[in-house]
N, C-alpha and C positions, 0 to 999 in steps of 0.2 A: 591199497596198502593199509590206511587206516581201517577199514572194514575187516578186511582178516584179520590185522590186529584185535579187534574188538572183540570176535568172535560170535557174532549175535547180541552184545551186550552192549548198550551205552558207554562210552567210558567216561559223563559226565554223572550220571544219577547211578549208573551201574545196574540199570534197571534190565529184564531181555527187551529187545527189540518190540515196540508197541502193535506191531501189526505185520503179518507176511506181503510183503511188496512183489509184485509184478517182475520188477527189476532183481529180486533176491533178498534185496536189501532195506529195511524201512528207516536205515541211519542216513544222516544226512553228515557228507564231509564239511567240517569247521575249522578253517586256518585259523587257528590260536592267535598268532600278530596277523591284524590286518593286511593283507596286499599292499592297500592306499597308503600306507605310513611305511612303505618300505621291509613288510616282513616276508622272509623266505615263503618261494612254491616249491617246499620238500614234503616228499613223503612222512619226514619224522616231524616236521611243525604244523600238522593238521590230526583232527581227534575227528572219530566216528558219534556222532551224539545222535539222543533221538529228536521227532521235531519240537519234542517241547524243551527242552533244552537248551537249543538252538533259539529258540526266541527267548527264553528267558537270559541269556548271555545277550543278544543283543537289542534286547524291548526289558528287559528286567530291569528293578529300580538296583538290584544288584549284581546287574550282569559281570559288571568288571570284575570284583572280586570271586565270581563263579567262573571265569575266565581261566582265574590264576588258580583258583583250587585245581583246574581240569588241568593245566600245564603241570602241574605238583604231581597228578596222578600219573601223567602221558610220560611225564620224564620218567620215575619209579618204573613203567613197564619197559622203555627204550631202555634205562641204564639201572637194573636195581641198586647197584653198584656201590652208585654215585655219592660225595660224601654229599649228607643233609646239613653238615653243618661245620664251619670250620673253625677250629680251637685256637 
């Protein structure tokens, strides 16, 4: 799900896809909340990132905060909708 969402794209750097994978694919699926802390396995709480991404979210001195920028984006393509802010 997350991979066709992407389209070929990162949807953390937005960058294409670093290299043609074997598999199709050279995004690597990233549950946004941990598993281990109780975060949903849905199709909409996971983002297709590249591998450098991926490690920078969780080997990064600021992975957390790149965490939340990728949720900020992943929500915007699920809901454009949605309010950003409320009055």
């Amino acid at each position: 799900y997350a991979r066709a969402r992407a389209d070929g794209t990162c949807e953390a750097c937005e960058q294409p896809e670093p290299f043609e994978a074997k598999s199709g694919s050279s995004l690597e699926v990233h549950h946004m909340y941990r598993l281990s802390d109780g975060g949903p396995d849905h199709p909409e709480h996971v983002a297709a990132v590249c591998p450098n991404c991926h490690a920078r979210i969780h080997r990064g001195v600021d992975g957390g905060e790149y965490n939340e920028a990728l949720i900020e984006k992943v929500l915007d393509k699920e809901d454009p909708f949605r309010m950003k802010y409320i009055y």
